[in-house]
C-alpha positions as CSV (number, residue, x, y, z in Angstrom):
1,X,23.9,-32.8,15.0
2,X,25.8,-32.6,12.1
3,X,28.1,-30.7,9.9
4,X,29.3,-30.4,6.4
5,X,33.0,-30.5,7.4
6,X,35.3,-33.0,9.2
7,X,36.7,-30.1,11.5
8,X,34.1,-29.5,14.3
9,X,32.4,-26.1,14.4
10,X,32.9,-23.6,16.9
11,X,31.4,-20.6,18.1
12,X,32.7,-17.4,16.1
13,X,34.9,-15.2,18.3
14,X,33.4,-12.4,20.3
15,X,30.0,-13.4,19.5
16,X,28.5,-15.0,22.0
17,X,25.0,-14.0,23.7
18,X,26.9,-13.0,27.0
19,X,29.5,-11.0,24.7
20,X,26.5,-9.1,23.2
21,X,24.5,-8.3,26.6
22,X,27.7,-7.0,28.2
23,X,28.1,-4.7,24.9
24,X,24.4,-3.4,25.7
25,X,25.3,-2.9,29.0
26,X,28.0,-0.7,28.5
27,X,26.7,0.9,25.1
28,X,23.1,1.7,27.4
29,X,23.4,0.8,30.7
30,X,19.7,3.4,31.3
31,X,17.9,0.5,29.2
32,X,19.3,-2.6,31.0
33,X,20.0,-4.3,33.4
34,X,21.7,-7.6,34.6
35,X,19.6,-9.7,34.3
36,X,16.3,-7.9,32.0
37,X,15.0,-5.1,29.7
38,X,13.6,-2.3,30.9
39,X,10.7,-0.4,29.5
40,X,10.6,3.0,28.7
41,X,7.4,5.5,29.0
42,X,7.3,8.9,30.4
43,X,10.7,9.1,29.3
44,X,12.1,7.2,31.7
45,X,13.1,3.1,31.4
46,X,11.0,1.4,34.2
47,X,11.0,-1.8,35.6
48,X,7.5,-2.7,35.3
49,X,6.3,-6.0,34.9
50,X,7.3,-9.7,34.8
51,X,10.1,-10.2,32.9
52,X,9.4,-13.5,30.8
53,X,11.9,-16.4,30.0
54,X,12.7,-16.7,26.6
55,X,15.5,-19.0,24.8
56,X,17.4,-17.9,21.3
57,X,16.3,-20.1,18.2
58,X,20.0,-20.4,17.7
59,X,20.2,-22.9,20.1
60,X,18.0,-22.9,22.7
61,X,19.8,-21.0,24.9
62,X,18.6,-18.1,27.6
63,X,18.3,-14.4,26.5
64,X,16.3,-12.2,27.2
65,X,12.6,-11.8,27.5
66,X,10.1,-9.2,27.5
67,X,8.6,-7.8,30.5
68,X,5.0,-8.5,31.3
69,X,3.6,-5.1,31.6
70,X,-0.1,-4.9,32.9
71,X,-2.9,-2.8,31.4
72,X,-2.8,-0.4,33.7
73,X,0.4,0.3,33.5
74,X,0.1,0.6,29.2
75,X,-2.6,3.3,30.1
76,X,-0.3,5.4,32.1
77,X,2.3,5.2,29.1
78,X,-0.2,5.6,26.6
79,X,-1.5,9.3,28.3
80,X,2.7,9.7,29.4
81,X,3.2,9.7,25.0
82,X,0.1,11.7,24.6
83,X,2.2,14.8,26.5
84,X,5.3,13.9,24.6
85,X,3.2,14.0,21.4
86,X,1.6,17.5,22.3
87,X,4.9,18.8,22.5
88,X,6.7,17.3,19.8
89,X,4.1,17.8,17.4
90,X,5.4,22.1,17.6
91,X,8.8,20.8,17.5
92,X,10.5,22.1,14.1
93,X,11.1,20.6,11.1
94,X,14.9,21.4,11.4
95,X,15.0,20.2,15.2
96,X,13.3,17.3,14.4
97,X,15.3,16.5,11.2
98,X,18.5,17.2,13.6
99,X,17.6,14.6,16.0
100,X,16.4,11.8,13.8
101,X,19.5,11.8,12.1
102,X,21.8,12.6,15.1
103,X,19.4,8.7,16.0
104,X,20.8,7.2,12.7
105,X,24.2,8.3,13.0
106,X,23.8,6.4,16.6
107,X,22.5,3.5,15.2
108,X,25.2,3.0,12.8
109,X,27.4,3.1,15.1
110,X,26.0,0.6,16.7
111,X,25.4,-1.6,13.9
112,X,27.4,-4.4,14.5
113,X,25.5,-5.2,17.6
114,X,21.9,-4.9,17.0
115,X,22.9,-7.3,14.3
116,X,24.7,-9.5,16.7
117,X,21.3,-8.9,18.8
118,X,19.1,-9.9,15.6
119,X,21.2,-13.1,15.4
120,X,20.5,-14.5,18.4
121,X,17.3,-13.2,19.6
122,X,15.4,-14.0,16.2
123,X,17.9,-16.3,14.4
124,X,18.9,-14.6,11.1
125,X,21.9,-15.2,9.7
126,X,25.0,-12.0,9.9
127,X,24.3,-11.2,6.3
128,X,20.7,-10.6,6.9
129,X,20.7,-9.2,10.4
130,X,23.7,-6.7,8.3
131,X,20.7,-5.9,5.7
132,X,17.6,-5.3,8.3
133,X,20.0,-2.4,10.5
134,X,21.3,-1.3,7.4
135,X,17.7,-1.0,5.5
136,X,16.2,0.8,8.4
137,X,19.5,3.3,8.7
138,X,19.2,4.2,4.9
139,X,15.7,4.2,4.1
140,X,15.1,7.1,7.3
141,X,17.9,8.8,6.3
142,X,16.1,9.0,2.4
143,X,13.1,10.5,4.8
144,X,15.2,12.9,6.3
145,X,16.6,14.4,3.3
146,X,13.4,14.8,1.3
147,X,10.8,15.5,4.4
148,X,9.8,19.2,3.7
149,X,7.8,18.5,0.5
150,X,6.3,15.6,2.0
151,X,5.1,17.6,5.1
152,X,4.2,21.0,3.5
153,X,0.7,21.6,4.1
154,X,0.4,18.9,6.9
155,X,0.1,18.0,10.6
156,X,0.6,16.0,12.5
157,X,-1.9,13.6,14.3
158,X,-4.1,14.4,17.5
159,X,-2.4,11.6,18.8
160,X,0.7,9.2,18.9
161,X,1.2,6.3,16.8
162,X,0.9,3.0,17.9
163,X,3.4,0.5,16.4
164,X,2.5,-3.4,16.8
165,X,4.9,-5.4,14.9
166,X,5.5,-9.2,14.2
167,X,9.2,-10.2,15.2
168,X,10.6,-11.1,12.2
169,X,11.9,-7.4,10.7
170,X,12.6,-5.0,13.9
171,X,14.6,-2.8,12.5
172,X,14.0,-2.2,8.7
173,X,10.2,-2.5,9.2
174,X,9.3,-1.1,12.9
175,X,12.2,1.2,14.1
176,X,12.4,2.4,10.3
177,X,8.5,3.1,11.1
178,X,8.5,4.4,14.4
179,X,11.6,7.4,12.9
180,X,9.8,8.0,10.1
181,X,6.5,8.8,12.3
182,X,8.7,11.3,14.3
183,X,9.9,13.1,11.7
184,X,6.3,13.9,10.7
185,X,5.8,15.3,14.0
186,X,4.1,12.3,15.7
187,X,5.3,10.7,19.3
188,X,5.3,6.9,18.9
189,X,4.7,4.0,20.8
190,X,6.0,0.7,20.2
191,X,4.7,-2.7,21.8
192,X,7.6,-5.3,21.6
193,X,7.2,-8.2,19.6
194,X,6.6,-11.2,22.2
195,X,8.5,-14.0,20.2
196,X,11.5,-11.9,19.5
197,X,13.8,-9.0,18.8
198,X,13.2,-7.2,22.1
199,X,16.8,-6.5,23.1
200,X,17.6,-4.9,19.5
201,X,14.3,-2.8,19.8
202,X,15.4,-1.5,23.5
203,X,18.7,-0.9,22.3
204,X,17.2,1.4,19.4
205,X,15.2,3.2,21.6
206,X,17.4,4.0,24.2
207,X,19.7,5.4,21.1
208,X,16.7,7.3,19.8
209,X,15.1,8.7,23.1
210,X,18.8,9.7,24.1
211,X,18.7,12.3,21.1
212,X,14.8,13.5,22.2
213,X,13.1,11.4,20.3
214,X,9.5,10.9,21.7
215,X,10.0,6.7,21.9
216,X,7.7,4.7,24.4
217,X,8.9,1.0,24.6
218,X,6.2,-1.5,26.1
219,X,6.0,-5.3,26.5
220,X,3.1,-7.9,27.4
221,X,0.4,-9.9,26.3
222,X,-1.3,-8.5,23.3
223,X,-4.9,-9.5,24.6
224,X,-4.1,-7.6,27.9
225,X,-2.4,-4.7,26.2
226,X,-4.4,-4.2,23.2
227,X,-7.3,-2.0,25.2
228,X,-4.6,0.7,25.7
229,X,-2.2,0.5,22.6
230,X,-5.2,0.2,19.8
231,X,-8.9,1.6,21.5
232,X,-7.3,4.1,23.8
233,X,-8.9,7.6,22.2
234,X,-5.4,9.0,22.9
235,X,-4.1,6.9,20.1
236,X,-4.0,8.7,16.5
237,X,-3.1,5.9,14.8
238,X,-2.1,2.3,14.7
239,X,0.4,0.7,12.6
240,X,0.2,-3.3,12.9
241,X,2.4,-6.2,11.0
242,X,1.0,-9.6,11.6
243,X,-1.6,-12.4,11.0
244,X,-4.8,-11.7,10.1
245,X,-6.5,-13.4,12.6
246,X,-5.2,-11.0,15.0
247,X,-5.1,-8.1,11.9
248,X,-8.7,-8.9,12.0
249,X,-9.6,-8.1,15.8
250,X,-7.8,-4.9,15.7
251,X,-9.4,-3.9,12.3
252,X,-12.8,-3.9,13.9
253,X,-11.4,-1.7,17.0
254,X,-10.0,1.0,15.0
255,X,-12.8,0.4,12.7
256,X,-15.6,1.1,15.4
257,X,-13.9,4.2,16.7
258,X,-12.8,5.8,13.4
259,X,-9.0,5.9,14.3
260,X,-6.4,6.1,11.1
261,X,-5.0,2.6,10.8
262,X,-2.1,0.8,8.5
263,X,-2.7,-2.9,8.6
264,X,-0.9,-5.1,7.3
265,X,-1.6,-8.9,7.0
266,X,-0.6,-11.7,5.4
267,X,-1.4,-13.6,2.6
268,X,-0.5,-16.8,0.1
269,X,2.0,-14.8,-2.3
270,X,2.3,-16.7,-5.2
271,X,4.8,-17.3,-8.3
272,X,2.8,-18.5,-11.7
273,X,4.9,-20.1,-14.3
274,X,2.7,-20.3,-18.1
275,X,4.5,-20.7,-21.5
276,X,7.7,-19.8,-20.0
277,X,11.5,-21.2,-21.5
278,X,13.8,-18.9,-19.4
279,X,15.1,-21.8,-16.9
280,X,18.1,-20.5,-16.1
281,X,16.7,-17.5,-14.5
282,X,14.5,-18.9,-12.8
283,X,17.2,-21.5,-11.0
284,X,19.2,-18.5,-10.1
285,X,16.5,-17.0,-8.2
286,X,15.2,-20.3,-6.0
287,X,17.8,-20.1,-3.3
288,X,16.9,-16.3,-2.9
289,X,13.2,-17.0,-2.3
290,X,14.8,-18.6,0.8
291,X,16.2,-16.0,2.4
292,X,15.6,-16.1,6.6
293,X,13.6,-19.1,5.4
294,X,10.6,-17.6,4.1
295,X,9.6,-16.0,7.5
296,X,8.4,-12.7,5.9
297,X,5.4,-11.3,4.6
298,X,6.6,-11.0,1.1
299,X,7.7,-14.7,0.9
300,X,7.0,-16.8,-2.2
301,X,5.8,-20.6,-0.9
302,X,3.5,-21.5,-3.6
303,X,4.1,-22.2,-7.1
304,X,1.4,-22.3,-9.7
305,X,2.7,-24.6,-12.8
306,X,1.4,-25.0,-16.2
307,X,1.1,-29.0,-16.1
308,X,2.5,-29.2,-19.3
309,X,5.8,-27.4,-18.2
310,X,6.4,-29.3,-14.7
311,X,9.0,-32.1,-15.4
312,X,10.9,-28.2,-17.3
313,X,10.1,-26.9,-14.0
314,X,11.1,-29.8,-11.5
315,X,14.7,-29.7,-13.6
316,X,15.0,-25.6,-12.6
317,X,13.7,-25.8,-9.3
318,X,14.7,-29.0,-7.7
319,X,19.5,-28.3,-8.4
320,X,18.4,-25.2,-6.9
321,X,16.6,-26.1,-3.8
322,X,19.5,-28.7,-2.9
323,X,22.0,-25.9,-2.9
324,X,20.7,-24.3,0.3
325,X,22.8,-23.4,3.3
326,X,21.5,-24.0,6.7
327,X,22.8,-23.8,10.3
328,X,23.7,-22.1,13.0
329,X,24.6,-18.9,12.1
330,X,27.7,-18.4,14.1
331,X,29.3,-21.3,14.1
332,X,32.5,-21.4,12.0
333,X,35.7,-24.0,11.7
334,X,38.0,-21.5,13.6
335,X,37.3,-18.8,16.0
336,X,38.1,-16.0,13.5
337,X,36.7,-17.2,10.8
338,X,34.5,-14.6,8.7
339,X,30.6,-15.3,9.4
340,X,29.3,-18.6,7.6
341,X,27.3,-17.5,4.5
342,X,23.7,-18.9,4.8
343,X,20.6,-18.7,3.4
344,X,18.6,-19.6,7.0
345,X,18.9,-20.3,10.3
346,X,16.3,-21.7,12.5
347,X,13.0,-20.9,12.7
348,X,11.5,-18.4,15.4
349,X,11.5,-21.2,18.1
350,X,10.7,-25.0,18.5
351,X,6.9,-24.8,19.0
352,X,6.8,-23.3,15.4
353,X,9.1,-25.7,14.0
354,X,7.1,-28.6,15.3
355,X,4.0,-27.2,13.9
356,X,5.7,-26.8,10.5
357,X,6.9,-30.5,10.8
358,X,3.2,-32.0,11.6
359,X,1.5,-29.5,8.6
360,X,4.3,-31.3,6.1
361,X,3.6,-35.0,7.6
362,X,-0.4,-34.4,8.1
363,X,-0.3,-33.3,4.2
364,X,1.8,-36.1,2.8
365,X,-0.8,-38.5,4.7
366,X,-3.7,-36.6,3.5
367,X,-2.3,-37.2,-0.5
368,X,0.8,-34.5,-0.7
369,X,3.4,-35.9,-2.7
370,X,6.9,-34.9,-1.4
371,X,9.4,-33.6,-4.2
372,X,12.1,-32.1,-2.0
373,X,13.1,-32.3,2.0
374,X,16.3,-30.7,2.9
375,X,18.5,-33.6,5.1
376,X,19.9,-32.7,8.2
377,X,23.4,-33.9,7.2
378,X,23.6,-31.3,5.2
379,X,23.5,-28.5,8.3
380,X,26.0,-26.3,9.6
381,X,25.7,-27.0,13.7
382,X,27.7,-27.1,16.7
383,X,28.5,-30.3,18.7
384,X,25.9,-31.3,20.5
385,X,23.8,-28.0,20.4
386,X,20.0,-28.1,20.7
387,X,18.4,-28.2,16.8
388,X,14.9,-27.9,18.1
389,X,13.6,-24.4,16.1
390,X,15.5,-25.8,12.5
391,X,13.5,-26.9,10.0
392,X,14.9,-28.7,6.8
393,X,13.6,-27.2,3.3
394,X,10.9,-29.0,2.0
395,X,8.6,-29.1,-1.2
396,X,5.6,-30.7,-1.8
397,X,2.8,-31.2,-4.4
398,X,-0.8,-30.9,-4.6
399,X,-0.9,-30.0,-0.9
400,X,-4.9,-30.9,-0.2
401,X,-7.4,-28.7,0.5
402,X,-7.9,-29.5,4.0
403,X,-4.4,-28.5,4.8
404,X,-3.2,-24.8,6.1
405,X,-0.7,-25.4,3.7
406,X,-3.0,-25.0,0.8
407,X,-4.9,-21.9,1.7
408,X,-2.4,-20.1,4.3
409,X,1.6,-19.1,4.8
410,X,3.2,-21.1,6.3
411,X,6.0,-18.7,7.5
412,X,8.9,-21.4,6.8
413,X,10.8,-22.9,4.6
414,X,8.0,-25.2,3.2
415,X,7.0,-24.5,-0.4
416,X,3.6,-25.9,-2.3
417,X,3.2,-26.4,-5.6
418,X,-0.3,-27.0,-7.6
419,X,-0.6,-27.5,-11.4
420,X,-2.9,-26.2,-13.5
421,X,-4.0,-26.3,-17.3
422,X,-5.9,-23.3,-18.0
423,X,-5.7,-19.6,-17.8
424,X,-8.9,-19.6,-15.9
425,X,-6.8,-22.3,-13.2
426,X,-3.7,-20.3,-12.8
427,X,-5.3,-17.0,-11.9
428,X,-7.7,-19.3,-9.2
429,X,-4.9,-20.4,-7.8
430,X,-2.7,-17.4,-7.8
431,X,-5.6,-15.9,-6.0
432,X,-6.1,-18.6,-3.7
433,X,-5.8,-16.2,-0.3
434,X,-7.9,-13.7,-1.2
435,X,-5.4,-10.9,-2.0
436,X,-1.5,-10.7,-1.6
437,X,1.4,-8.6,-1.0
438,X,3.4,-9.7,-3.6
439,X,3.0,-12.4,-6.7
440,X,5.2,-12.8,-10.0
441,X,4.2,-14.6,-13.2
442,X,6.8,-16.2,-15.1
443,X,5.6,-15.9,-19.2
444,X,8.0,-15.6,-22.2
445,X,5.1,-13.5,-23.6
446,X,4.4,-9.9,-23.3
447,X,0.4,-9.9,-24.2
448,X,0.2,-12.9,-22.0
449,X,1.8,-11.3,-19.0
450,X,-0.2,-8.2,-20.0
451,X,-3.6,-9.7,-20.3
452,X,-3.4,-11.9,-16.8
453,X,-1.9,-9.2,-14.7
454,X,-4.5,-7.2,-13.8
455,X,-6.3,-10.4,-12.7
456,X,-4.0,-10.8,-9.9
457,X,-4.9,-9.7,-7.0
458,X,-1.4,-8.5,-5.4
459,X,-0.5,-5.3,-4.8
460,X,3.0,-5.9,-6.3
461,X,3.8,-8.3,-9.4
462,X,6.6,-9.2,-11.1
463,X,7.1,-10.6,-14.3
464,X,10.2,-13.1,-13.5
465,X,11.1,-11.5,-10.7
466,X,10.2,-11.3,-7.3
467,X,8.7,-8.6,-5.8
468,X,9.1,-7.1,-1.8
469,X,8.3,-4.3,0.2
470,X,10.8,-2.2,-1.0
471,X,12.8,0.7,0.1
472,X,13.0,4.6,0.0
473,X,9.8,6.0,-2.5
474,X,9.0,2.5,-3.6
475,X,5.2,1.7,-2.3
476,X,3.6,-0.6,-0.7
477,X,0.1,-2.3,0.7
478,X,-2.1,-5.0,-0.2
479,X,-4.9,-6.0,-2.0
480,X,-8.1,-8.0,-0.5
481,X,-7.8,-9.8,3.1
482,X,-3.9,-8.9,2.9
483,X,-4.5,-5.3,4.1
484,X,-6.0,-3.1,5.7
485,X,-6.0,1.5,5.7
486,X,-3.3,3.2,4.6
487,X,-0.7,2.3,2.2
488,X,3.1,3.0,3.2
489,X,6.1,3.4,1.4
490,X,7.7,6.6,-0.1
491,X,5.1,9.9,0.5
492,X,2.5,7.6,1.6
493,X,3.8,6.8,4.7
494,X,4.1,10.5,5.8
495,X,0.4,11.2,4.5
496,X,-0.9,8.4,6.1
497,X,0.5,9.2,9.6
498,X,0.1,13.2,8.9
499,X,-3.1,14.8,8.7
500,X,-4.0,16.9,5.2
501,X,-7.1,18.6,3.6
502,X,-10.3,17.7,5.1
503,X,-11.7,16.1,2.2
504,X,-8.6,13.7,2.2
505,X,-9.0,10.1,0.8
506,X,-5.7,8.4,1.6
507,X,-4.7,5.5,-0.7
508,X,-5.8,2.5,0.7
509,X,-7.7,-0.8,1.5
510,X,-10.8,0.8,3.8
511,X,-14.5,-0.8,4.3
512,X,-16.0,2.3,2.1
513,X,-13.2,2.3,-0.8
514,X,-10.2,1.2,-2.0
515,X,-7.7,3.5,-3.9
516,X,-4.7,2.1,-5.2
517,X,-2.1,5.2,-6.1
């Protein structure tokens, strides 16, 4: 357990995981209870269900866990959001612009805590907990004040959405979602991620469904729930963030039964560097790649390196690497210390950093050659606090074939690199996965840039910059195994949960086309 000063670190005042449940206690007392969550269907929070033990990747503390609800019981709250979605669906545009806001200007008043929430259920650090309430509060309001265009000469579904989201974005991706869905006229559902975030998400919804938004909260095994929140025929459409291995089973439900679906997976996002000079930039942008380390979809852990440029590259890369900032992301020299500024926390929990730490040691012994791991010296932590979910930064080269590492995301602060000497090698590499979210190519020159691009098989690319999914009317999707149905992002998002002429094709990654706006 270490830290980078000689004063030992202490827990930042007033934020401590009993400070934030009594604050949700008081703030929504209908949502929660001593000692659980509560669920919410049929507008009204229930008790149903199990509620599971689950420890904060901050320490490995207790918070709280999400209920095990049975299928049975996700029936009855799928047909209970099927009413609320036959009624809301004649609400009015004004009414329902009203409320939805009235729901933001609840949630920013709240802000402080579901960031607080964020911390310690899913271990971001303050400045990025900050960005994910504040991303989901500014891109709905965006969709409240330019709605009516988007909606004129739509309606909405037959039936509520269903939301099943990873853990790692609750706010800015899912809520943000799950308002923007209601403002088209839709009820929504939303299962709960199992790893994380649930105490932020109940908090959000009992702030929404206390201004008449049409909310339904579940929690439970995916397996067990997925009969009622994906096949049920009262669902109009589902809306799912995650792996594509479990991407993959829901695509073929939704696929069989014809039901409007926005899939999206993940894939190896890559960053190609070819005849490039401009070093500087590309050391300022390293630690950035880092952020929440790399546990989103639009992550960047694989390098592609003309051979010829790598010791160039290794100089850019590696003084930026060893500038990270780790630790626990409350824990400061005095009690009233301003939050510490880091670029990550821990990972989701221990099991995950374990199987980060045997993908890294498995490569190396299959031929890997390390270039860069992170030393846990140089971590922020409190005295004797558990370190289990942290994983120290680590790069390595020529990862081999045999390894997830070379074909998958690791989802962690691991980053590959491969070199290559052709034109022909870089764009097999960059497309490694089968289709991305996001890639960049580095190149100092325009026709070069120009020429490869359209080879890439990402939905977004930079040229020296990195890409993301974006905010307000910026699009987004994915190309190849990386997606699946309708893109999102500015207009899209309202067309693809809306229903328009009959003759519609939605942009998209669908079995029988593939239209990119």
């Amino acid at each position: 357990m270490a830290s980078t000063t000689d004063t030992p670190l202490v827990l930042k005042s007033g934020t401590s995981w009993a400070d934030a449940w009594r604050r949700c206690l008081a703030v929504a007392p209908e949502a929660f209870q001593e000692d659980r969550v509560l669920n919410l269907w049929g507008t009204s929070w229930r008790a149903d269900g199990r509620a599971l033990p689950a420890t904060s990747p901050v320490d490995g503390s207790p918070v709280a866990g999400p209920p095990r609800l049975d299928g049975a019981t996700a029936q009855q709250a799928v047909r209970a959001a099927l009413d609320q979605h036959r009624a809301w669906r004649h609400v009015s545009l004004p009414e329902r612009r009203a409320r939805v806001a009235a729901t933001l200007d609840a949630l920013t008043e709240h802000r402080e805590l579901l960031a607080l929430l964020l911390v310690w259920e899913i271990g971001k650090p303050w400045r990025l907990a900050q960005a994910d309430v504040d991303r989901a509060i500014d891109g709905v309001r965006w969709y409240v004040d330019g709605i009516a265009p988007m909606v004129e000469g739509r309606t909405p579904l037959d039936g509520p959405v269903s939301n099943i989201a990873s853990w790692n974005y609750p706010m800015s991706v899912l809520v943000h979602a799950m308002l923007v869905q209601a403002l088209a006229g839709n009820a929504v559902i939303a299962k709960a991620p199992t790893d994380g975030g649930v105490a932020c998400l109940t908090l959000a919804c009992a702030l929404a469904a206390r201004e008449g938004i049409p909310v339904t909260l579940v929690s439970g095994s995916g397996g067990e729930l997925s009969e009622a929140l994906v096949r049920a025929p009262e669902i109009g459409c589902v809306s799912f963030v995650g792996g594509r291995d479990t991407g993959a089973a829901v695509a073929t439900a939704v696929a069989d039964l014809g039901k409007r679906h926005i899939l999206e997976q993940e894939g190896l996002n890559t960053w190609g560097i070819w005849e490039y000079t401009d070093w500087d930039a590309l050391t300022a942008v390293v630690p950035k790649l880092f952020d929440y380390g790399k546990q989103r979809c639009t992550a960047y852990p694989r390098f592609v390196v003309q051979r010829a440029l790598f010791d160039e590259f290794l100089a850019a890369y590696l003084p930026a690497v060893r500038t990270l900032r780790i630790g626990h992301p409350l824990a400061v020299e005095h009690p009233e210390d301003p939050f510490p500024a880091l670029d990550f926390g821990p990972v989701i929990n221990a099991a995950k950093a374990k199987e980060l730490d045997d993908q890294v040691a498995e490569a190396i012994s299959r031929g890997a050659v390390p270039l860069h791991r992170g030393k846990l010296s140089d971590t922020r932590f409190l005295p004797g606090q558990d370190t289990s979910a942290y994983v120290q930064p680590v790069t390595l080269l020529n990862p081999p074939p045999s390894s997830p590492l070379h074909h998958a995301e690791p989802f962690g602060p691991v980053d590959t690199i491969v070199l290559v000497d052709t034109e022909a090698e870089l764009l097999a590499a960059m497309n490694a996965s089968n289709g991305a979210l996001v890639a960049t190519l580095s190149t100092d020159d325009e026709a070069t840039y120009t020429r490869l691009a359209p080879q890439i098989r990402a939905f977004k690319l930079g040229r020296g910059t990195p890409r993301s999914r974006g905010d307000r009317d910026e699009l987004f999707g994915g190309l190849g195994a990386s997606w699946r149905g309708a893109f999102v992002g500015g207009e899209l998002l309202v067309r693809a949960v809306t229903r328009g002429p009959a003759d519609e094709r939605l942009p998209g990654n669908f079995p029988e086309y593939q239209l990119v706006p």
